[in-house]
C-alpha positions in Angstrom: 66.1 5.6 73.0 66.2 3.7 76.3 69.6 4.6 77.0 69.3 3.0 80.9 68.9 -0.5 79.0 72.4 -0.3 77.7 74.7 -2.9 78.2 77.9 -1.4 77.6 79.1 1.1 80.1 79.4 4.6 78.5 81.8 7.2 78.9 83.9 9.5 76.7 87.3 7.0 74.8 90.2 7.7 72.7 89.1 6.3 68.9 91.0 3.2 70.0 89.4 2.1 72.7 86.1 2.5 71.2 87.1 0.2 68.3 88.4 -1.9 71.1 84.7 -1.7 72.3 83.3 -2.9 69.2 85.1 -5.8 68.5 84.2 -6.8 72.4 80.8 -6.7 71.0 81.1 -8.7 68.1 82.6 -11.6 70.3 79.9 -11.4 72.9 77.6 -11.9 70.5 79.6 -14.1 67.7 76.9 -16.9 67.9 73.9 -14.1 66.7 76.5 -12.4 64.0 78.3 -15.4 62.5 74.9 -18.0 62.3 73.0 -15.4 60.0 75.7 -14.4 58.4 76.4 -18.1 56.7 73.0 -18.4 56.2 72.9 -14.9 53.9 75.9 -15.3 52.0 77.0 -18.9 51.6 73.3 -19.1 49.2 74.8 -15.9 47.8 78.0 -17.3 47.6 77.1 -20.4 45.6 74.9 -18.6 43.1 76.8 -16.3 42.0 80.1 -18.8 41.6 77.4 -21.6 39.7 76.4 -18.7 37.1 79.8 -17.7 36.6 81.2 -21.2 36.0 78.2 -21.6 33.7 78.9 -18.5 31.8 82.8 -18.6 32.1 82.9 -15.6 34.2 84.0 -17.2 37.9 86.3 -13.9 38.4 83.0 -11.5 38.0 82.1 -14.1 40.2 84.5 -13.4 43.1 84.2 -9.5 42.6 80.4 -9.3 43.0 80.8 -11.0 46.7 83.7 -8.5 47.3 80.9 -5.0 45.6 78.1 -6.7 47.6 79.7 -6.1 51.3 77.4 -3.1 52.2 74.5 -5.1 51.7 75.9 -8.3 54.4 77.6 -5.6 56.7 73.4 -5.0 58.1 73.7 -7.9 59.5 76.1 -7.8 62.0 74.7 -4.2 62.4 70.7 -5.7 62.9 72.5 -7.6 65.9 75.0 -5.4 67.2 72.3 -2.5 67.7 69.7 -4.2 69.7 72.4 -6.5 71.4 73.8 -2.9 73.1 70.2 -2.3 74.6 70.0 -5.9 76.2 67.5 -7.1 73.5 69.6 -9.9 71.2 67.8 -11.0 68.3 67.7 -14.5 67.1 69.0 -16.3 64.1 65.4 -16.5 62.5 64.4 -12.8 63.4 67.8 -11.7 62.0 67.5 -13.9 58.4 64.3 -12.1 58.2 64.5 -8.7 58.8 67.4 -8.7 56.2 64.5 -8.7 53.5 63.4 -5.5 54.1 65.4 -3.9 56.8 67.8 -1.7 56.0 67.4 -1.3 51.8 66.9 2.3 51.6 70.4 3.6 51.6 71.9 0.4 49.5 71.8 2.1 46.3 74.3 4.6 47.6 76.7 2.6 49.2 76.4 0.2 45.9 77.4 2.9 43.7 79.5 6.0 44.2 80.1 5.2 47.8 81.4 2.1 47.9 84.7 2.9 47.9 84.6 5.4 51.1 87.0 5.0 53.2 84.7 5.5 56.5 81.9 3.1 55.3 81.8 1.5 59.3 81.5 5.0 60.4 78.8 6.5 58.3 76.6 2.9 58.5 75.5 3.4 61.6 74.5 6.8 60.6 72.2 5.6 57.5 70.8 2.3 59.0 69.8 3.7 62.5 68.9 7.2 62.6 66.3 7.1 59.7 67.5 10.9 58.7 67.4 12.2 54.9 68.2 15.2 52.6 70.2 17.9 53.7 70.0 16.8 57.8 71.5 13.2 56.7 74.6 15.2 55.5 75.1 17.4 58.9 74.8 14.3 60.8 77.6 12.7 58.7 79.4 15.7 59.2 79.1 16.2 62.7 79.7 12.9 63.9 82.7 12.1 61.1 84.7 15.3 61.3 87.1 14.5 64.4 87.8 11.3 63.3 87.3 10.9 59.6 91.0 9.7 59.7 90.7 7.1 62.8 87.3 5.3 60.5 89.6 5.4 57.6 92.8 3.9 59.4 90.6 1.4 59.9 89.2 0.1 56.6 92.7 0.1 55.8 93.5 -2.2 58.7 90.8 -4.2 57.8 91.8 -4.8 54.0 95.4 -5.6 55.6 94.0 -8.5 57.6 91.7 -9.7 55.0 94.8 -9.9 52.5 96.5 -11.8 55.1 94.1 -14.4 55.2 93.5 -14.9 51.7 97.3 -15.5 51.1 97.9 -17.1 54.6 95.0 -19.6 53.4 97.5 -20.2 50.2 100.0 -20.8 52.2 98.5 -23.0 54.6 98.3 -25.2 51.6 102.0 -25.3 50.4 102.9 -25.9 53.6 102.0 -29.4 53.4 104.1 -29.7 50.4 107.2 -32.0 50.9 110.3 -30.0 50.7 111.8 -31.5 47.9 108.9 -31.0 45.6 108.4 -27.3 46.8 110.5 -25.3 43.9 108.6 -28.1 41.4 105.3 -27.3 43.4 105.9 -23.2 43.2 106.0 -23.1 39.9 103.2 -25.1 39.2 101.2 -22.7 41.8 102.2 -19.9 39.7 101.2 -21.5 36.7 97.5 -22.4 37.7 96.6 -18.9 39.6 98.0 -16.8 37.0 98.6 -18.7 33.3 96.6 -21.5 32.9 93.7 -21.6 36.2 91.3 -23.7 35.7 87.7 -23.5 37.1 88.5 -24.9 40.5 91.0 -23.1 41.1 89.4 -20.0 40.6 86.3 -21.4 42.6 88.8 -22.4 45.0 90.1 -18.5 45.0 86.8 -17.4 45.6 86.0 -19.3 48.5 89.3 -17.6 50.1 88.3 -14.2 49.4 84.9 -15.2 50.8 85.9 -17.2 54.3 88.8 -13.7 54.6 85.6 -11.7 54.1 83.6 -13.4 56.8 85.8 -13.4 59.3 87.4 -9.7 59.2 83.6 -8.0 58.4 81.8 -8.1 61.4 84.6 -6.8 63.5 84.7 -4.0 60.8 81.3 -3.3 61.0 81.5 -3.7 65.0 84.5 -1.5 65.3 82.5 1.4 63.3 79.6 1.4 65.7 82.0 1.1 68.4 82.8 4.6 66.9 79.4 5.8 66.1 78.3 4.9 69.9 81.8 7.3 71.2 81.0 9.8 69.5 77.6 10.5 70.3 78.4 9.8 73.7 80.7 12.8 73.5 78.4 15.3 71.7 75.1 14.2 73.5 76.7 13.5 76.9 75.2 10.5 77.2 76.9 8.8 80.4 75.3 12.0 82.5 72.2 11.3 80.8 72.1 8.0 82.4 73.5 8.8 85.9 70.0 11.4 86.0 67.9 8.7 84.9 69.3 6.2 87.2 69.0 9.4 89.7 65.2 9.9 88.7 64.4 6.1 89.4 65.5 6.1 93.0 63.6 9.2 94.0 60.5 8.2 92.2 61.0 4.7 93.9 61.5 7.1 97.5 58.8 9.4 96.9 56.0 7.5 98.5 57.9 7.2 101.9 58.5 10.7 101.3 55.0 12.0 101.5 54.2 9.6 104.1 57.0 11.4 106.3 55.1 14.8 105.0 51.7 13.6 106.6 52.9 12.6 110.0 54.7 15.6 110.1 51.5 17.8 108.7 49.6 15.8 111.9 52.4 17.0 114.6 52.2 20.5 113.6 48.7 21.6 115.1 49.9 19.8 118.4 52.7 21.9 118.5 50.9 25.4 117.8 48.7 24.8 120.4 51.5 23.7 123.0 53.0 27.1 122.3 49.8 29.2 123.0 49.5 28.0 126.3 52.1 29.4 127.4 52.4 32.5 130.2 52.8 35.5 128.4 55.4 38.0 129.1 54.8 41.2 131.2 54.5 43.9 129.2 57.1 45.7 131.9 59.6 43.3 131.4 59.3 43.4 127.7 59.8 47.1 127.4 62.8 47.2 130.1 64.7 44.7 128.0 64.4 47.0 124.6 65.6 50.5 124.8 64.2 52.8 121.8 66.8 54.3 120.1 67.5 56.2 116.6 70.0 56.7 113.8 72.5 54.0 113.6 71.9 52.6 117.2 68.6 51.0 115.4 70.6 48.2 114.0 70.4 45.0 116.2 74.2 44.0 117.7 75.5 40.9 117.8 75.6 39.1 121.5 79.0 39.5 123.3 80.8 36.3 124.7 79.6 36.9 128.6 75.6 37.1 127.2 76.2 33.8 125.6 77.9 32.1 128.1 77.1 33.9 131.2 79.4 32.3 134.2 80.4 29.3 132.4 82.8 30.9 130.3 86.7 30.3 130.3 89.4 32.5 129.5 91.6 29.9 127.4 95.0 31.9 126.4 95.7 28.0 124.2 92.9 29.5 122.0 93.9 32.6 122.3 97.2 32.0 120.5 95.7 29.4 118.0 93.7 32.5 117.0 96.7 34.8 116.8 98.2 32.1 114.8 95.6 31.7 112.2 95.1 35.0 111.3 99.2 35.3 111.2 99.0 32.5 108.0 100.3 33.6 104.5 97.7 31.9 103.2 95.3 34.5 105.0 97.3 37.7 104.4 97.4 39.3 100.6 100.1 41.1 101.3 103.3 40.2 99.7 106.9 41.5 100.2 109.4 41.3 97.1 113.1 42.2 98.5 116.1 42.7 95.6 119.5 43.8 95.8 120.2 47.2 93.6 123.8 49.1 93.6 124.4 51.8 96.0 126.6 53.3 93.5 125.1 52.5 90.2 128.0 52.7 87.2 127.2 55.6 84.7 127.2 54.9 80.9 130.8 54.6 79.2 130.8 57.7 76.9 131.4 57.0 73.1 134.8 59.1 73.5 136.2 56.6 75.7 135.5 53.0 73.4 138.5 52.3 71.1 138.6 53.3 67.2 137.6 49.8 65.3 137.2 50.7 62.2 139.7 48.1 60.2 137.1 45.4 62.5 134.7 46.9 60.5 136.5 46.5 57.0 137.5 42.9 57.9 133.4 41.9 58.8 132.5 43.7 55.3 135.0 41.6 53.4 133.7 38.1 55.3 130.5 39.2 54.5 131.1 39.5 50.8 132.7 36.3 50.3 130.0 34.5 52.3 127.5 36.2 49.7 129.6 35.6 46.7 131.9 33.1 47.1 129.8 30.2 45.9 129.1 32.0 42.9 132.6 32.7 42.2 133.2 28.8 42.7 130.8 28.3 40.2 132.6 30.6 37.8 135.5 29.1 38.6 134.5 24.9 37.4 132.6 26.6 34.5 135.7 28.2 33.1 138.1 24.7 34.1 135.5 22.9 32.3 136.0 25.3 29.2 139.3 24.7 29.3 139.5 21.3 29.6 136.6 20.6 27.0 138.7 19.1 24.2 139.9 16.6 26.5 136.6 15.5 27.6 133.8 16.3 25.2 135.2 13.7 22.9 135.0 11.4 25.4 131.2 12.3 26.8 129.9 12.3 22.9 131.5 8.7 22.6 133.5 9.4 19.4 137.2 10.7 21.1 140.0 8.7 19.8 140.2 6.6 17.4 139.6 3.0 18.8 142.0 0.4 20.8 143.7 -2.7 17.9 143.9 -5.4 20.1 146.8 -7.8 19.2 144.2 -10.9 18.5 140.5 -11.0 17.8 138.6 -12.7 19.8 137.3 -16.1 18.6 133.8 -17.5 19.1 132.7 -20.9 18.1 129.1 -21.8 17.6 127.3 -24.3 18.6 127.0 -26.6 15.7 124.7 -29.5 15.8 123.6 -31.7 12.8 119.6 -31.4 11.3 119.2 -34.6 12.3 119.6 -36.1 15.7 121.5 -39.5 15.0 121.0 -42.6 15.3 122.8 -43.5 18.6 122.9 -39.8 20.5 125.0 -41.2 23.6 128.0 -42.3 21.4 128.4 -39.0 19.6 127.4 -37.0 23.1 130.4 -39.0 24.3 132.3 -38.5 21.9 131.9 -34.4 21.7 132.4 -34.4 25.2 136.0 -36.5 24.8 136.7 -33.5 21.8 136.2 -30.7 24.2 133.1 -30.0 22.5 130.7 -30.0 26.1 128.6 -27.2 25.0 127.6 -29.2 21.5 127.4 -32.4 23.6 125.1 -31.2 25.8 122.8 -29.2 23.1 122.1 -32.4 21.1 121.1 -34.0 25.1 118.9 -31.3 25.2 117.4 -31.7 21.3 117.0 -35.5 22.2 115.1 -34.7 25.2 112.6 -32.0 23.6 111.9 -34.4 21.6 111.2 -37.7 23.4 109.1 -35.0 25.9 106.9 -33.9 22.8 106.3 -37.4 22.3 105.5 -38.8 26.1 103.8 -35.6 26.1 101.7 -36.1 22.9 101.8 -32.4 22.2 102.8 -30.3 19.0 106.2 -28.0 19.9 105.4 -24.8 18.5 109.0 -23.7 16.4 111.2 -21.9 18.1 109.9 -22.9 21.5 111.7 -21.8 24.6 112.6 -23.8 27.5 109.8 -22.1 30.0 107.4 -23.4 27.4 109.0 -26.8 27.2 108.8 -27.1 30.7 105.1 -26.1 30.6 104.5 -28.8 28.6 106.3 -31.7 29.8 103.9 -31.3 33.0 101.8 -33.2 30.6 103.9 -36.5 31.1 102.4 -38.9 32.7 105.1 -40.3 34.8 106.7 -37.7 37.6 110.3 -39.3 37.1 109.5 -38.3 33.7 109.1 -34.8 34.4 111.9 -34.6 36.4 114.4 -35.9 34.1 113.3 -33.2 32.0 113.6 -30.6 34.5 117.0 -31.8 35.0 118.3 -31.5 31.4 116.4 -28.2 30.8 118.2 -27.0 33.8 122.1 -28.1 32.6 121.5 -27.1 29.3 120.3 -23.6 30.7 123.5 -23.3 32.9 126.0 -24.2 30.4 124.4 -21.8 27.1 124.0 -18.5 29.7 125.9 -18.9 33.1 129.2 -20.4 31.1 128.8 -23.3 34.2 129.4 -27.0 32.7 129.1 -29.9 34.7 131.4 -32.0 35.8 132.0 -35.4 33.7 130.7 -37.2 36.0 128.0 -35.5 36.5 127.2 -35.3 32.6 127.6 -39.1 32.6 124.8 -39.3 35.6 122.6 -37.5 33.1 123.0 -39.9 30.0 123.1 -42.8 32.2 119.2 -41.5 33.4 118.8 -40.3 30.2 119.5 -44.4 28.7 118.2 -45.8 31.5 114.6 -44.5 31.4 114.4 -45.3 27.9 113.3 -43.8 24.5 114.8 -40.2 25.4 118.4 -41.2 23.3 116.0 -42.8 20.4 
């Protein structure tokens, strides 16, 4: 591993920061990621949606992209580990080496672990190292261990964002609703995504999924080998590794001035041995006046005094004198250390036993706390179960719901039906009017409501199933043609609906503003 090619300056991070490092890596290189990455799994993309709107299947569709991400994630790993080391492959060289690079431990991550939690961690691992059997594992283990949890934070981070996209991309789309038409517009949302979604929609649900995918994946990927790269950085030390390279390279780059230095020198040497052999030798007197011969412990050379040193040049400075005396008087040089305390001169003796007071009722009043703090919730306890005993008859009764016989109210109270005719007649306005002038709103406003289901079923062309509700007549009449149509019906379904379960009628006038729309669209009174 060249590891003085890298491009990224290493040194030990927090988890954070190497994720952080990652994801700086992804967006230096977004053109080399992003480029092969379209050109893999749009093909991908479109095959797999075509078969599954041939074969009815468009959701297996959408869930084989989403089981298939191990196999895209080597591509922003192809890039991302020869991009570190300076060496950033090209579009072409990366589409290609995705036939065959990288296959080997696909079966595992496309089976039972594909739902791990520290994929980006453990990819790196697998796709780089080229380790197997039992050494594979102790890899995993030594490089996961300390932060297992930081790897799984953030998959879960990841799935987060991806989420947000896919529903922000829904969004995004009602936001160019008109206001007014928004409740209308909701439930028509709700209706194709969940009830009634048709093929493009569900294409259309696909290709959010897939654009969400795109976009968060690479920095996933990224932010695991941002991890991977840490960690072996802290267990294989290898920012020293690269300051003694960098080290090795400038001495090897020195070391041929060096022995040039060593052979001018090696030619000065013989110059200067032969300088010193000229000289005048010694006499032999002088040589054995100036060493006296002695035995024992006067054998052991002595160190020169001041005056041999200096001779007549040296000073008597009593400055340095004192500096001296002062240096050697620092705390920091002396060990010693003086503790000083205060003790009694007449230290009090020990009060006898004879002399403390007799407390013995203290004693008896502590014993008595004592018990009730041990006891006394028990007692209350015995306490509400014997009140409860006592008071059973009272309440029993009343808990088993048969206690008493029951209240006779003074009148009963009356409830009217709603009584409507078989038949709708022949002019429904006149008769609404006239239940409404009786009293009768809720009966007027039931036979509106019968007229309209059925002028809807006709504009609508479709066959009311009996006993329909009004969600499913409103699902229908979205099969009107005309939009005024649709909300006139939205309209009555929604009076009707107030005045049968929230006890709300409208005001006349605005009951009249009803079968005025109601006449004035014509064929919903006929």
């Amino acid at each position: 591993m060249r590891l003085e090619q890298l491009t990224v300056q290493l040194r030990a991070r927090s988890s954070w920061e190497a994720m952080e490092l990652g994801m700086a890596l992804v967006r230096r290189h977004a053109a080399a990621i992003w480029k092969p990455w379209l050109l893999v799994t749009l093909p991908v993309f479109v095959l797999l949606n075509a078969a599954g709107w041939a074969l009815d299947l468009i959701g297996l569709a959408g869930f084989l992209m989403w089981w298939l991400k191990p196999v895209f994630d080597r591509i922003p790993m192809y890039v991302a580990s020869r991009a570190v080391f300076g060496a950033v492959p090209g579009v072409r060289e990366t589409v290609r080496a995705q036939a065959n690079w990288g296959w080997k431990p696909m079966l595992h991550y496309l089976t039972w672990r594909r739902l791990s939690p520290v994929r980006s961690l453990y990819l790196p691992v697998d796709l780089l190292e080229g380790v197997q059997g039992q050494r594979l594992r102790e890899r995993r283990r030594v490089l996961g261990g300390a932060i297992y949890g930081n790897a799984a934070l953030l998959t879960l981070v990841c799935l987060h964002f991806e989420g947000a996209l896919f529903l922000g991309g829904i969004a995004g789309i009602l936001m160019f609703t008109p206001l007014e038409l928004l409740p209308e517009t909701l439930r028509t949302t709700w209706t194709l995504i969940v009830e009634q979604s048709p093929a493009w929609v569900r294409i259309g649900l696909n290709a959010l999924a897939w654009m969400a995918m795109s976009v968060v994946e690479p920095f996933f990927v990224g932010a695991g080998f941002g991890l991977y790269l840490n960690r072996r950085t802290q267990l294989e030390a290898w920012d020293v590794e690269i300051v003694f390279r960098k080290l090795r390279g400038r001495l090897a780059r020195g070391a041929s001035a060096l022995v040039v230095a060593l052979v001018l020198m090696g030619g000065l040497v013989p110059g200067m041995a032969r300088a010193q052999s000229e000289d005048p030798e010694v006499p032999a007197a002088e040589d054995s006046d100036a060493h006296v011969v002695s035995d024992g412990a006067d054998d052991a050379p002595k160190p020169p005094t001041l005056p041999e040193v200096f001779g007549d040049q040296r000073v008597d400075d009593g400055g340095f004198r004192r500096a001296s005396a002062q240096a050697y008087r620092d705390p920091s040089l002396n060990r010693s250390v003086v503790q000083k305390q205060w003790e009694r001169i007449d230290k009090a003796e020990p009060e006898t036993p004879s002399r403390r007071p007799q407390m013995g009722w203290l004693q008896g009043v502590a014993a008595l706390f004592a018990f009730l703090a041990e006891w006394g919730l028990w007692i209350l306890l015995g306490v509400l179960v014997l009140i409860l005993l006592a008071t059973a008859r009272y309440w029993l009764p009343w808990m088993r719901g048969v206690g008493g016989r029951a209240p006779v109210f003074d009148a009963d109270v009356a409830s009217e039906p709603v009584r409507i005719p078989e038949a709708l007649p022949d002019d429904v306005a006149s008769v609404a009017r006239r239940l409404w002038r009786e009293g009768r709103a809720r009966d007027a406003l039931a036979l509106l409501y019968r007229a309209g289901v059925q002028a809807m079923g006709r504009r609508a062309q479709v066959e009311l199933p009996p006993g329909a509700t009004e969600a499913e007549c409103l699902r229908l009449s979205r099969r009107m043609a005309q939009v005024e149509d649709r909300q006139l019906f939205a309209r009555i379904v929604r009076v009707w609906q107030y005045a049968a379960y929230a006890q709300r009628l409208p005001e006349e006038a605005e009951f009249e503003s009803l079968l005025g729309q109601m006449q004035a669209r014509g064929g919903w009174l006929a």
